[in-house]
Backbone of each chain as ProteinMPNN parsed JSONL, in Angstrom:
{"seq_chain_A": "XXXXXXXXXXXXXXXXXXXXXXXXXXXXXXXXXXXXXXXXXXXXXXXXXXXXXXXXXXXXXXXXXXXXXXXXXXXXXXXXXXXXXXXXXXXXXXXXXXXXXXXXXX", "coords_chain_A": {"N_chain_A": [[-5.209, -9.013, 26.816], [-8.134, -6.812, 27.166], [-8.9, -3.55, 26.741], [-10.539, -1.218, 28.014], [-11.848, 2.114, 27.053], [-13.383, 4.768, 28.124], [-14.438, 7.226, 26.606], [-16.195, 9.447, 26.684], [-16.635, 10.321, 29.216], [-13.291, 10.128, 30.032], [-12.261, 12.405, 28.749], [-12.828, 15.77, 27.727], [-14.051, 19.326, 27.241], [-12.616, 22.252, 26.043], [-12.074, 25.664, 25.843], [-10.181, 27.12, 24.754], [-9.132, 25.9, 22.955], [-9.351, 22.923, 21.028], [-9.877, 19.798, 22.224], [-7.851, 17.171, 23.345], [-7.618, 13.265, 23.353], [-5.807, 10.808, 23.805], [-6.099, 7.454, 23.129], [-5.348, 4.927, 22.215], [-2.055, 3.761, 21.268], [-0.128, 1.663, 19.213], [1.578, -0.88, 17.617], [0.45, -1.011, 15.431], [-2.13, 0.578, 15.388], [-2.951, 3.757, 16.029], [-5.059, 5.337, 17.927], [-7.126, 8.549, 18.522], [-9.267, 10.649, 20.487], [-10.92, 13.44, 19.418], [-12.304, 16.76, 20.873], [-14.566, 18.925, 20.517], [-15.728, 22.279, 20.681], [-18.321, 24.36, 19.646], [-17.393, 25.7, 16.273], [-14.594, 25.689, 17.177], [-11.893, 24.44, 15.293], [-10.143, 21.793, 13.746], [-7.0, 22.114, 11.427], [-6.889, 21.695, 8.544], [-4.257, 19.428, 6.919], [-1.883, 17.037, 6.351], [0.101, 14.624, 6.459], [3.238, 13.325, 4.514], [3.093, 10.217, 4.656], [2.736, 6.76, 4.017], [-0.473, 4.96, 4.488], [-3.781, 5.094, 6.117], [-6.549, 7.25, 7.376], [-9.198, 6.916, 9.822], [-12.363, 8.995, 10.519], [-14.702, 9.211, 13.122], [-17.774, 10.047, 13.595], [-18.773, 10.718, 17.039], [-20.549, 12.388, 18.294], [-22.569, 14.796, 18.206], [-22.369, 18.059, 15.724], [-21.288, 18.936, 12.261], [-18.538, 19.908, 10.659], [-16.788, 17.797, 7.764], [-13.42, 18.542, 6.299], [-11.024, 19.404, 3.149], [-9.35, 19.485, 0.756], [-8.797, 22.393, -1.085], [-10.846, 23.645, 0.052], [-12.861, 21.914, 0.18], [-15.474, 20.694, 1.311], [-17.483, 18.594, 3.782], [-20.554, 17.436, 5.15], [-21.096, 16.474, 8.563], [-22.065, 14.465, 10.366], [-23.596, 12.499, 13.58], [-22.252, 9.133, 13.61], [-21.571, 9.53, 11.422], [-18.392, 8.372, 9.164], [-15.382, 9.723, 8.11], [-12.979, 8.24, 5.326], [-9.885, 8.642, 4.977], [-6.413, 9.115, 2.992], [-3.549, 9.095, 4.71], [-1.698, 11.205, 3.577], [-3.256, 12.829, 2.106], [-5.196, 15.874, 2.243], [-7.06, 17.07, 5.157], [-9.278, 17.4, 7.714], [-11.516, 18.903, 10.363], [-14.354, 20.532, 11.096], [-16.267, 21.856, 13.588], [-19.68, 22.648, 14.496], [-21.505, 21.927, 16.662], [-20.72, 21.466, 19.913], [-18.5, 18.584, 19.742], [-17.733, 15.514, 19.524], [-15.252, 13.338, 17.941], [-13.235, 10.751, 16.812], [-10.281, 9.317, 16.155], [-8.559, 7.286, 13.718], [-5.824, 5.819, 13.005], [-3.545, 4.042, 10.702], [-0.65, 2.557, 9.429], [0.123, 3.443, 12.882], [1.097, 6.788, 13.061]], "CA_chain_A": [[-5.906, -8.107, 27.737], [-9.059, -6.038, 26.749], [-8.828, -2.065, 27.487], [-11.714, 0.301, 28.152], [-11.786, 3.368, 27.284], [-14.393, 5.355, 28.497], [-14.223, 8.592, 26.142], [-17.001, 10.674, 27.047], [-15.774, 10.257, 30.651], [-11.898, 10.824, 30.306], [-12.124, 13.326, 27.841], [-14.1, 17.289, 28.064], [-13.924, 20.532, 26.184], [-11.714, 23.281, 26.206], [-12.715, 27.102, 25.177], [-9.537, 27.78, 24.62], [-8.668, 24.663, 21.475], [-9.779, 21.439, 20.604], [-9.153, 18.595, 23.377], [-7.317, 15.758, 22.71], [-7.025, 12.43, 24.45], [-5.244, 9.83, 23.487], [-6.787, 6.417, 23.641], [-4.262, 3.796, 22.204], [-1.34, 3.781, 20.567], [0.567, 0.247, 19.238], [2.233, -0.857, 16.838], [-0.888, -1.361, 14.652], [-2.34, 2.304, 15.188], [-3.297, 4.817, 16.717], [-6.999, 6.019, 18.4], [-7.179, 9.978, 19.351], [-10.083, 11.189, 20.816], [-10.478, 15.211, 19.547], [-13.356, 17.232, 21.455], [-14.479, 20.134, 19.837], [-16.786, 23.41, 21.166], [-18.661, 24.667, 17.882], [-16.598, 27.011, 15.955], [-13.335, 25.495, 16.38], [-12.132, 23.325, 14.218], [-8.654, 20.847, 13.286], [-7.084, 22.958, 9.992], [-6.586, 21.027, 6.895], [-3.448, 19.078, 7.053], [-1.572, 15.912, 5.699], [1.584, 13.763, 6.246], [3.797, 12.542, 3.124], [3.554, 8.711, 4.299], [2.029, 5.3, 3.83], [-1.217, 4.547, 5.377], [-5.212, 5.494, 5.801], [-6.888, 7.108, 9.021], [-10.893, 7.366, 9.861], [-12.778, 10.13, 11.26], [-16.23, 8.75, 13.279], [-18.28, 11.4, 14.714], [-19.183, 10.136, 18.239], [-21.509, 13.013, 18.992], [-22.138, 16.701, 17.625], [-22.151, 18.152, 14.287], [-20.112, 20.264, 11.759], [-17.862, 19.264, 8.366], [-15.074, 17.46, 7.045], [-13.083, 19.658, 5.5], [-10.578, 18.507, 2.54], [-8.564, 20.262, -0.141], [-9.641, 23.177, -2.084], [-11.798, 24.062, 0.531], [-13.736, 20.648, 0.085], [-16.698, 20.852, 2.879], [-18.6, 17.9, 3.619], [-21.217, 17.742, 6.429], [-20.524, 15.296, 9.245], [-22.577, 14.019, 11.784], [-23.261, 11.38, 14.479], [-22.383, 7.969, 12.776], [-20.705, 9.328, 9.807], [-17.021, 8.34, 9.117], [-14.534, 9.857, 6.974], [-12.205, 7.755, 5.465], [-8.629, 9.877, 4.309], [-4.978, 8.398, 3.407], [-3.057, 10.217, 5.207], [-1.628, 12.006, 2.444], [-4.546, 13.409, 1.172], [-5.483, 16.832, 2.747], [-8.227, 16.345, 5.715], [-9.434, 18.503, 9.122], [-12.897, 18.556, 11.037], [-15.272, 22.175, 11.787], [-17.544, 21.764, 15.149], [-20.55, 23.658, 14.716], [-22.184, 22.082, 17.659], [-19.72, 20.834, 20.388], [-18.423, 17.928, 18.726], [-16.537, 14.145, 19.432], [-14.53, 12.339, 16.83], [-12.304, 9.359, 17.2], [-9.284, 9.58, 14.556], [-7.924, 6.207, 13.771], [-4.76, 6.031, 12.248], [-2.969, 2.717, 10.521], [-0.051, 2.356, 10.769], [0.532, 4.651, 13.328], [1.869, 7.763, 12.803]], "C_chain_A": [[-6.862, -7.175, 26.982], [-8.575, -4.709, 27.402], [-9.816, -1.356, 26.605], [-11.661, 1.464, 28.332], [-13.331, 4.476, 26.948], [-14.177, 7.257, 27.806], [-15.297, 9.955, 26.298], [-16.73, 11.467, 28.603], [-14.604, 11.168, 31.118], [-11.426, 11.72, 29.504], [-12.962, 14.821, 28.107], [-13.255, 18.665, 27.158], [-13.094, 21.202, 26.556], [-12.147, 24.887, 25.546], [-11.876, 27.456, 24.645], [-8.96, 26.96, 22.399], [-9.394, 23.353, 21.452], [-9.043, 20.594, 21.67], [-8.953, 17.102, 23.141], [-7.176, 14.58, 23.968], [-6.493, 11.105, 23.487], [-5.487, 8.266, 23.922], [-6.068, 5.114, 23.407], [-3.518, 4.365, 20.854], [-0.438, 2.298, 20.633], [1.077, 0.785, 17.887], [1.344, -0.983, 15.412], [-1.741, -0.454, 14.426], [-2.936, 2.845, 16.007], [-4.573, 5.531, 16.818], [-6.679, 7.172, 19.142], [-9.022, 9.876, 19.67], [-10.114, 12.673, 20.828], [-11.961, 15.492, 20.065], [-13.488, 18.774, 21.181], [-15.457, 21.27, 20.369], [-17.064, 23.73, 19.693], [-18.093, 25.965, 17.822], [-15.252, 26.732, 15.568], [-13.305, 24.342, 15.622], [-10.144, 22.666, 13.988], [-8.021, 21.053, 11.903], [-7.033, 21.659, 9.609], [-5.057, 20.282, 7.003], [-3.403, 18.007, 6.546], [-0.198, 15.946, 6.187], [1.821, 12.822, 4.553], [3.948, 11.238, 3.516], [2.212, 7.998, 4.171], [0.598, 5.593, 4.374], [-2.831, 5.632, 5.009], [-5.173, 6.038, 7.38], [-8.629, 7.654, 8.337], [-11.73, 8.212, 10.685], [-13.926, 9.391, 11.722], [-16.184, 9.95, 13.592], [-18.901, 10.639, 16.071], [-20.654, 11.015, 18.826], [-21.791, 14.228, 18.38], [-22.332, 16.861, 16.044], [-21.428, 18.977, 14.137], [-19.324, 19.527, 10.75], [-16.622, 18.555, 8.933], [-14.597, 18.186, 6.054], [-11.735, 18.765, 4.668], [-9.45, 19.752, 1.769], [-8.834, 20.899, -0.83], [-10.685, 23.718, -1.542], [-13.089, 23.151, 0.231], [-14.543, 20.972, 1.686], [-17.389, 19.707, 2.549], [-19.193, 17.431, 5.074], [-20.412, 16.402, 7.267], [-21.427, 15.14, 10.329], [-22.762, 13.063, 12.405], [-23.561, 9.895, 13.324], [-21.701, 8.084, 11.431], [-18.996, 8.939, 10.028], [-16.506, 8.778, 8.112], [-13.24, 8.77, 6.768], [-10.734, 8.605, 4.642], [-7.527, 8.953, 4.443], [-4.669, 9.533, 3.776], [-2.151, 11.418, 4.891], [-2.393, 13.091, 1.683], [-5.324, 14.606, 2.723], [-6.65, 16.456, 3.76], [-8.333, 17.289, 7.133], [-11.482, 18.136, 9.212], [-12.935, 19.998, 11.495], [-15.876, 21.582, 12.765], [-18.608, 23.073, 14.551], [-21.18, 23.553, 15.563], [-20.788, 21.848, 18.672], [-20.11, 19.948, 19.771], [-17.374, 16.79, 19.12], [-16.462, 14.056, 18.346], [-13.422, 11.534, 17.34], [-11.758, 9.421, 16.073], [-8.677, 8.412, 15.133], [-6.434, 6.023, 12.947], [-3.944, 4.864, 12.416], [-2.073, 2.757, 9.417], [-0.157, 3.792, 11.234], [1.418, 5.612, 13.091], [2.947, 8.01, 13.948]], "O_chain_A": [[-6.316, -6.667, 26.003], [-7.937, -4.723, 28.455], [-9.966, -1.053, 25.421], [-11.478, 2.005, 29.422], [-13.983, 4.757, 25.942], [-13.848, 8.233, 28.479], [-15.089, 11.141, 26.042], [-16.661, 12.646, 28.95], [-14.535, 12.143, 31.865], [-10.211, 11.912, 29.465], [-13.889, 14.697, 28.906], [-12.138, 18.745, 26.646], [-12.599, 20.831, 27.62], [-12.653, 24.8, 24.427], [-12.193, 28.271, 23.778], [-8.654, 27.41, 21.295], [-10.148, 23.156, 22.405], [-7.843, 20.689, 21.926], [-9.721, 16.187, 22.841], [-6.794, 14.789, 25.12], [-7.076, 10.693, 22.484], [-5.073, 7.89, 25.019], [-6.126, 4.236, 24.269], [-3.931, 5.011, 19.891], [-0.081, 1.802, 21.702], [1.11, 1.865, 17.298], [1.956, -1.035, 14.345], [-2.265, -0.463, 13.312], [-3.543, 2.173, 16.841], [-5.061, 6.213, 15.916], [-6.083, 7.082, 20.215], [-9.805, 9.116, 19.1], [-9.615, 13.312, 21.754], [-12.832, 14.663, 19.801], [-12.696, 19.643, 21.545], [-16.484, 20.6, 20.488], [-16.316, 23.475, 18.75], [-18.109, 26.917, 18.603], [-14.67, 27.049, 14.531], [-14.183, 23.527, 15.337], [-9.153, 23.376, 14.16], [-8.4, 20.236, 11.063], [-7.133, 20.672, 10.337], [-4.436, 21.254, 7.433], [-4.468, 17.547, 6.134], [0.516, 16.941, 6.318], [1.104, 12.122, 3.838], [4.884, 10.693, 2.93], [1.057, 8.423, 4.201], [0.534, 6.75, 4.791], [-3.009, 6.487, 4.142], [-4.413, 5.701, 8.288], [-9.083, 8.231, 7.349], [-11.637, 7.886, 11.869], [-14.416, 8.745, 10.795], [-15.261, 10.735, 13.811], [-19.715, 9.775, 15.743], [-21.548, 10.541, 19.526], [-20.746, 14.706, 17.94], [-22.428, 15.909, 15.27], [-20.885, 19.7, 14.972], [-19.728, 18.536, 10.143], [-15.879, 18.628, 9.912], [-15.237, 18.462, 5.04], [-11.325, 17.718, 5.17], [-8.929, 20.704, 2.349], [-9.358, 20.277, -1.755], [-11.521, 24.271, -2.257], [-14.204, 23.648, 0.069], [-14.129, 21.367, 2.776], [-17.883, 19.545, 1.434], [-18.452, 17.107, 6.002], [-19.533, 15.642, 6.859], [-21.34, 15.95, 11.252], [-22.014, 12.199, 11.947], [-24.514, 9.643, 12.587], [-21.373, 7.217, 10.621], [-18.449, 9.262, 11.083], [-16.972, 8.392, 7.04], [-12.553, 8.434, 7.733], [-10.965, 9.147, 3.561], [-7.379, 8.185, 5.394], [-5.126, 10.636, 3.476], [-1.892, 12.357, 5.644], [-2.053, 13.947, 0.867], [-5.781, 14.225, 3.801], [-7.34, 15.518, 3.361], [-7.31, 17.862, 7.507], [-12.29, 17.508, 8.529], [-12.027, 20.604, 12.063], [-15.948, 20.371, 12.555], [-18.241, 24.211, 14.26], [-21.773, 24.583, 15.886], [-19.722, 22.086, 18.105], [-21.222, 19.839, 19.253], [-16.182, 17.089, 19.052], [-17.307, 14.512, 17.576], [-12.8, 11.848, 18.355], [-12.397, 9.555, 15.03], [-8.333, 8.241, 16.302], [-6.63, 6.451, 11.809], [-3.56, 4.457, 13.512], [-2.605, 2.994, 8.333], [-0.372, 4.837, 10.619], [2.588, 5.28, 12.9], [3.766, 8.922, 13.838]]}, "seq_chain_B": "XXXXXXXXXXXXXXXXXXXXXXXXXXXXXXXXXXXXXXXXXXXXXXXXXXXXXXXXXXXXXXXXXXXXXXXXXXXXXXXXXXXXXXXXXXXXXXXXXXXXXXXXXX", "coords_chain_B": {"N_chain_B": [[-8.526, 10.526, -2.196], [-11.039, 11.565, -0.584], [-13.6, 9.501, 1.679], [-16.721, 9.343, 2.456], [-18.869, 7.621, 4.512], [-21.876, 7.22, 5.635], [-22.975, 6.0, 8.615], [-24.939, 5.536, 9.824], [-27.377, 6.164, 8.034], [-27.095, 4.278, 6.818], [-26.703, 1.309, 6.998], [-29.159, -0.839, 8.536], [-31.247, -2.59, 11.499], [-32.115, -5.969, 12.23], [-34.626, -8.304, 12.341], [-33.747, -10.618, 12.852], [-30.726, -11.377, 13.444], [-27.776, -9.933, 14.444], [-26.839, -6.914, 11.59], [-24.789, -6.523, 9.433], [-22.406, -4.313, 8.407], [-20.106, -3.154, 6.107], [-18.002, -0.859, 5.935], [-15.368, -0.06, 5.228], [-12.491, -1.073, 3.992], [-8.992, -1.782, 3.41], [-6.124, -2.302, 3.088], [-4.586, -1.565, 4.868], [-6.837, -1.049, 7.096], [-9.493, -2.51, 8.056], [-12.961, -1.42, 8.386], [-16.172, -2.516, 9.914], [-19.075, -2.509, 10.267], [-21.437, -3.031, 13.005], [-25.135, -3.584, 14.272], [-26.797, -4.067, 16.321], [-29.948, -5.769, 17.61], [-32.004, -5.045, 20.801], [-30.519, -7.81, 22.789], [-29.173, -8.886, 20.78], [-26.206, -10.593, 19.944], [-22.713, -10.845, 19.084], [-21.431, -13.419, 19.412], [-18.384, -14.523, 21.232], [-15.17, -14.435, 20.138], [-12.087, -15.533, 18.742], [-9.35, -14.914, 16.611], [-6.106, -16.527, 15.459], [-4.322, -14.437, 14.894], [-1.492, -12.109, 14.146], [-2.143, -8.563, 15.424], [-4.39, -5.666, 15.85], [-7.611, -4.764, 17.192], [-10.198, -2.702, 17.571], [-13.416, -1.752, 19.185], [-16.23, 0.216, 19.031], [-18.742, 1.951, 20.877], [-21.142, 3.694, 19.291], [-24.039, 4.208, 19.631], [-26.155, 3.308, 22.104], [-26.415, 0.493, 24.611], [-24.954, -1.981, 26.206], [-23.073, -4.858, 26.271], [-19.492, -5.411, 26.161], [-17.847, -8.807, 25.737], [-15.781, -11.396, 27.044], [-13.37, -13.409, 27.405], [-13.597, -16.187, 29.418], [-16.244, -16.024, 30.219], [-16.098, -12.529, 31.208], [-17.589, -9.572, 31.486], [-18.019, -6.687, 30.619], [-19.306, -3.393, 31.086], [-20.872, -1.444, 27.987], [-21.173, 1.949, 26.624], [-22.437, 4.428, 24.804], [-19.732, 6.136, 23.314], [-17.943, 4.608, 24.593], [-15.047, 2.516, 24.403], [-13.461, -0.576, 23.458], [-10.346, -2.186, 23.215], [-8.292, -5.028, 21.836], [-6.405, -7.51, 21.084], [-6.354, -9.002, 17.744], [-6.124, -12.095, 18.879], [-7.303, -12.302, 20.85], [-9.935, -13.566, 22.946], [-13.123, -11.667, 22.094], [-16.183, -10.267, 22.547], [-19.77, -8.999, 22.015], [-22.565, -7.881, 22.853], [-26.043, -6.862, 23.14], [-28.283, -4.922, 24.76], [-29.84, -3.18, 24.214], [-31.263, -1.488, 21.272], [-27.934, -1.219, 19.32], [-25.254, 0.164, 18.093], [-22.55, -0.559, 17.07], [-18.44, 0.407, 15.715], [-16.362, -1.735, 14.197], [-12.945, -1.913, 14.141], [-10.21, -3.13, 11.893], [-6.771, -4.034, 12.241], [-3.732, -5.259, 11.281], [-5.922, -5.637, 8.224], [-8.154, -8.385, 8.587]], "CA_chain_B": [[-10.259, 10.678, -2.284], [-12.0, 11.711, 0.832], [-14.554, 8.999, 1.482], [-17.742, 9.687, 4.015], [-19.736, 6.484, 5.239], [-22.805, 7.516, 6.74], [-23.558, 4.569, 8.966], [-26.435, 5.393, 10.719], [-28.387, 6.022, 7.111], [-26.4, 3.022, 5.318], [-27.411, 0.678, 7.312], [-30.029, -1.399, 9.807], [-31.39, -3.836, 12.041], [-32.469, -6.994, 12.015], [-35.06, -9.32, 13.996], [-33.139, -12.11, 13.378], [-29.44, -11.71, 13.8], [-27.25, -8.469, 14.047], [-26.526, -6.347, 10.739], [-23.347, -6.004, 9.207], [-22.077, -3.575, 7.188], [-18.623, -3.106, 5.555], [-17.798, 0.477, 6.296], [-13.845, -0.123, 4.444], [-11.466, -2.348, 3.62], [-7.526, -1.772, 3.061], [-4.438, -2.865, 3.216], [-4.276, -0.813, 6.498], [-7.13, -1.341, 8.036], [-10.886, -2.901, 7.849], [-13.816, -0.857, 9.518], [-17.578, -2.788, 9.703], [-20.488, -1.798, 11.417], [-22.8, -4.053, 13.444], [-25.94, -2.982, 14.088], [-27.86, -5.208, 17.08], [-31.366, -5.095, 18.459], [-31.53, -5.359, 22.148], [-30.985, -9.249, 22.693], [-28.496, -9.844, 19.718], [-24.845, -10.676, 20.587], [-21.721, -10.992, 18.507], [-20.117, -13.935, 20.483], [-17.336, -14.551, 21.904], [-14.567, -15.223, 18.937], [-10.513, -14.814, 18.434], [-8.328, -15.582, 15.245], [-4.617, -16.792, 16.239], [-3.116, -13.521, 13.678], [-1.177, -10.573, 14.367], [-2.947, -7.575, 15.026], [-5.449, -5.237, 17.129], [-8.783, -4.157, 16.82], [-10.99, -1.703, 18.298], [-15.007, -1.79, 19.086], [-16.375, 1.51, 19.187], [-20.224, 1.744, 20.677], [-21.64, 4.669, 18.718], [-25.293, 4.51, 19.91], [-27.222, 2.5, 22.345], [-25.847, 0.204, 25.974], [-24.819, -3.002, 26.09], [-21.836, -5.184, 27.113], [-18.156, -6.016, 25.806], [-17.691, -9.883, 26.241], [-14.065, -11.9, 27.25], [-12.807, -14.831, 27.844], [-13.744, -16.695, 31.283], [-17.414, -14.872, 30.932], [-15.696, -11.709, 31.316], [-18.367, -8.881, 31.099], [-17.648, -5.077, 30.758], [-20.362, -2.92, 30.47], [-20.626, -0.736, 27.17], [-22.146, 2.398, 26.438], [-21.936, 5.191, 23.573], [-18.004, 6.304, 22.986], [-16.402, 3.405, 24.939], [-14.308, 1.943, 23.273], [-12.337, -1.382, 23.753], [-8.952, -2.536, 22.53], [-8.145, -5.866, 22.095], [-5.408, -8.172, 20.098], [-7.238, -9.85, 17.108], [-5.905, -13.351, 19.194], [-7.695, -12.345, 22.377], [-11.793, -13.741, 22.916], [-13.806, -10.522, 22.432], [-17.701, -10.102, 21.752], [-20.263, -7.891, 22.137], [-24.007, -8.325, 23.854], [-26.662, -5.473, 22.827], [-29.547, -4.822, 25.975], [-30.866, -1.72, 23.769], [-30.539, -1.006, 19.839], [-26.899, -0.979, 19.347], [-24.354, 0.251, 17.355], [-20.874, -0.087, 17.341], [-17.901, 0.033, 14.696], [-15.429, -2.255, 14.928], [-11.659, -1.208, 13.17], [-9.297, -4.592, 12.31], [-4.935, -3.356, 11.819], [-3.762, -5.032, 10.246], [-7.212, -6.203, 8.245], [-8.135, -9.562, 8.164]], "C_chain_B": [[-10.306, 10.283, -0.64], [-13.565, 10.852, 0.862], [-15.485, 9.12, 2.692], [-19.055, 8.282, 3.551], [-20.886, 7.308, 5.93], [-23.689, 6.15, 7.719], [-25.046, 4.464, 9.057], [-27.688, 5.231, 9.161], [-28.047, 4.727, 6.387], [-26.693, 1.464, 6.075], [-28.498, 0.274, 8.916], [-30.767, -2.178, 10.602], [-32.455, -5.138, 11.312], [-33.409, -7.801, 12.954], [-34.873, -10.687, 14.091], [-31.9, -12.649, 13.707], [-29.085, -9.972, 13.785], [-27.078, -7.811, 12.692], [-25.032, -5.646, 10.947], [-23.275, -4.996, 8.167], [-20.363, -3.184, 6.777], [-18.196, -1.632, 5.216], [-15.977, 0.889, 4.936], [-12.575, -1.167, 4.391], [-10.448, -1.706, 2.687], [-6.207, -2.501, 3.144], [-4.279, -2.478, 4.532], [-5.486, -1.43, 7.371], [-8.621, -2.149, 7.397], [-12.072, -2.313, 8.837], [-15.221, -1.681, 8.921], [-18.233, -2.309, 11.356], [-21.114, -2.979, 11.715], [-23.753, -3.217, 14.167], [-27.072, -4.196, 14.938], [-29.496, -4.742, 17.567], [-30.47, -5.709, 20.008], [-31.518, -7.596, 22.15], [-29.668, -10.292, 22.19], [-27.135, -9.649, 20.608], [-24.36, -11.318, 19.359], [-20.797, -11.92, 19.515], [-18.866, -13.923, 20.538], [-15.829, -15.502, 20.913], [-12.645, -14.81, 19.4], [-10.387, -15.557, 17.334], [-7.074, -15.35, 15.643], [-4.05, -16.076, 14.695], [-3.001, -12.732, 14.642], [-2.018, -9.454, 14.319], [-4.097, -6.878, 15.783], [-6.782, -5.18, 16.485], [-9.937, -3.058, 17.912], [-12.605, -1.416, 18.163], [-15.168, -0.28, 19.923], [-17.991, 1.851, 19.276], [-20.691, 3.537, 20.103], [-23.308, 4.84, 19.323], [-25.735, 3.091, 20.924], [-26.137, 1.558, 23.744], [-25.959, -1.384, 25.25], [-23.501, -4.007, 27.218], [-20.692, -5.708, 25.914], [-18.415, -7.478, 26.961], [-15.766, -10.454, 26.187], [-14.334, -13.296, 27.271], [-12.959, -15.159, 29.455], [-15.382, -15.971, 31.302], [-17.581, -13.808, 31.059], [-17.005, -10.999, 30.574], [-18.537, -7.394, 31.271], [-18.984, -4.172, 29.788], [-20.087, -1.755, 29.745], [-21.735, 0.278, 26.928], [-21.349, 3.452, 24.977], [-20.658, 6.067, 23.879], [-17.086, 5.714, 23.887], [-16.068, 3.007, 23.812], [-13.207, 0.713, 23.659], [-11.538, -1.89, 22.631], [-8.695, -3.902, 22.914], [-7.846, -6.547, 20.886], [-6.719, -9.272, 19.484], [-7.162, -11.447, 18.215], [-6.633, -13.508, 20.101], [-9.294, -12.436, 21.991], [-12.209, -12.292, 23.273], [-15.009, -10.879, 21.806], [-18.596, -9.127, 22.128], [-21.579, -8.57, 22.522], [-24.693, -6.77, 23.752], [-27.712, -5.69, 24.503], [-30.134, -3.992, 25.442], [-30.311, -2.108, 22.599], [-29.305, -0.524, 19.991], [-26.12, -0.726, 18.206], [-22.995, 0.421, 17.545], [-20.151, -0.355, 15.952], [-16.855, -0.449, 15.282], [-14.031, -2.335, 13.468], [-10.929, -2.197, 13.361], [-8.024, -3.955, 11.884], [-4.377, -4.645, 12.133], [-5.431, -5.746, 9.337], [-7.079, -7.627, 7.928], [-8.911, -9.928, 7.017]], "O_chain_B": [[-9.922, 9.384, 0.107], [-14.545, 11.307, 0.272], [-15.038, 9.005, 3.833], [-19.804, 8.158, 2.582], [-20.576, 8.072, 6.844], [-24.748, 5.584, 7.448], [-25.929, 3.726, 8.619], [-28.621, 4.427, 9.156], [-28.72, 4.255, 5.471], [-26.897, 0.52, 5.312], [-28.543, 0.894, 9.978], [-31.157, -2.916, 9.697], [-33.196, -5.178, 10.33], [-33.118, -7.989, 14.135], [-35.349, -11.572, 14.802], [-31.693, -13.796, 14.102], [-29.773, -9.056, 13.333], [-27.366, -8.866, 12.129], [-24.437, -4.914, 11.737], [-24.038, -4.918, 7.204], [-19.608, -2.96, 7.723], [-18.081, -1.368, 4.019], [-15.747, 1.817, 4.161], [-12.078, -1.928, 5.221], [-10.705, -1.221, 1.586], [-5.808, -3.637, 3.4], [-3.746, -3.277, 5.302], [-5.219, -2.228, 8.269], [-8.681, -2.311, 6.178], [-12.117, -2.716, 9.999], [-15.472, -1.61, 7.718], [-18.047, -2.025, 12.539], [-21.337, -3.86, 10.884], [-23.337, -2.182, 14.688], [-27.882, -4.943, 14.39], [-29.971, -3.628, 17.786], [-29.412, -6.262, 20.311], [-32.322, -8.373, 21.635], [-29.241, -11.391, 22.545], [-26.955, -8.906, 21.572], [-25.034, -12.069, 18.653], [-19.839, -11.54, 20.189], [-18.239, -13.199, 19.765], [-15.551, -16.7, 20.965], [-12.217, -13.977, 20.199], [-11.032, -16.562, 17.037], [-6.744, -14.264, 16.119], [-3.576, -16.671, 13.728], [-3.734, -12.501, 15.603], [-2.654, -9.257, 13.284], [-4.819, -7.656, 16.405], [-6.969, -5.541, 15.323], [-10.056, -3.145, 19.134], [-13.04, -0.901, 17.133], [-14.593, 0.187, 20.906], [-18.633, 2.026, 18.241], [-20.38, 4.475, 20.837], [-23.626, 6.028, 19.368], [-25.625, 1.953, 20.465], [-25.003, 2.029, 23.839], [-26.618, -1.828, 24.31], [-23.196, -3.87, 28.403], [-21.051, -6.32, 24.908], [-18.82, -7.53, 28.123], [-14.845, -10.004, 25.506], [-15.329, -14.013, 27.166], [-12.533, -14.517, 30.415], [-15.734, -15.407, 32.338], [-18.747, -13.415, 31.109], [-17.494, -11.421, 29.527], [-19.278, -6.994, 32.17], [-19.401, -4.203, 28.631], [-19.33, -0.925, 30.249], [-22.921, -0.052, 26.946], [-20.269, 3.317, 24.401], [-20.748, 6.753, 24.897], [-15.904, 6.013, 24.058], [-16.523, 3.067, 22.67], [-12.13, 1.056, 24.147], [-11.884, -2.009, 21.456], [-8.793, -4.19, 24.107], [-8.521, -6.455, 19.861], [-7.556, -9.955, 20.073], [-8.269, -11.972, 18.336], [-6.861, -14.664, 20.458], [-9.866, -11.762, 21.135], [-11.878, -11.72, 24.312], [-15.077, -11.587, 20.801], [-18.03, -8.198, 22.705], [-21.64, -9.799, 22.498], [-24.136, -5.741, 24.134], [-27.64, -6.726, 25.164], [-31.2, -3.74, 26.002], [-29.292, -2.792, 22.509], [-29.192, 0.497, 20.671], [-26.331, -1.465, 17.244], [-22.418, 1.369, 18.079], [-20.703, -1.033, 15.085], [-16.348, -0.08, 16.341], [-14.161, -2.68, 12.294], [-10.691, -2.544, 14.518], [-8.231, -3.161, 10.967], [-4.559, -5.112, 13.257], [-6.082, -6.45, 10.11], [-6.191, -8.095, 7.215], [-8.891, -11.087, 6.603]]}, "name": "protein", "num_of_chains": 2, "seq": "XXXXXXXXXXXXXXXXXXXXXXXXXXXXXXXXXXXXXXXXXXXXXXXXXXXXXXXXXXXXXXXXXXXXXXXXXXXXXXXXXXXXXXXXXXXXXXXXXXXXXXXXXXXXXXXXXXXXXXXXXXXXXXXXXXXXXXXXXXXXXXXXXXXXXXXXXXXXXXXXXXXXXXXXXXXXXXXXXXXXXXXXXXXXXXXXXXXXXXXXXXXXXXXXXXXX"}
């Protein structure tokens, strides 16, 4: 079976935090959809296991942020790639999509 | 290591077939870019392995293809899901871009 997910659609901002939707989850990994207003932003964070995840930007600008206060710009078309070990978060400076892929799923 | 892809500058079209590009390759997962004019199409393929994948249109309209003809129209941050085993393809009508994410990679 194919599944469409229409993320500009079933997804929209929040003033209050970053808006999440959840687009698939298997056994194979996991697609968020985060939606950002410029300003906020997804801190810096990491899990101690296995595996890689990829940041696209779908729309918007503003950084990837890393360890040590690592900044690196981000905009439409870029991807970060991060194990998921390794320190990692997203700034909005404009409003801002990203699609976080994560294998295996967390 | 925090790695940033910039698609949109890394690569671009073609006027004689789509453009690929090889975005990452792991153990976890495999992300490439295709990169159609209006016209081009990624037919209609499966491989009998384990495993999902996810097409992600980043810029530009088109269509997700199936099995039976099946034709779902695509625009920038759909996104379809669909088991490496299952016929999926893609069909540009405008300059297109999408990335497409393989778990496990083939």
């Amino acid at each position: 079976m194919l599944k469409k997910i229409e993320v500009f659609k079933e997804n929209d901002f929040s003033e209050k935090q970053f808006k999440k939707l959840l687009v698939h989850d298997s056994p194979y990994f996991k697609v968020i959809n985060f939606n950002f207003r410029g300003g906020q932003e997804l801190p810096v964070h990491s899990h101690d296991i296995e595996g890689q995840l990829s940041i696209t930007v779908l729309e918007g600008a503003g950084e990837f942020l890393g360890a040590e206060n690592a900044v690196i710009p981000a905009g439409p078309g870029d991807v970060l790639i991060s194990d998921i070990s390794e320190p990692h978060g997203v700034r909005a400076k404009t409003d801002m999509r990203v699609l976080v892929t994560i294998a295996p799923p967390i």
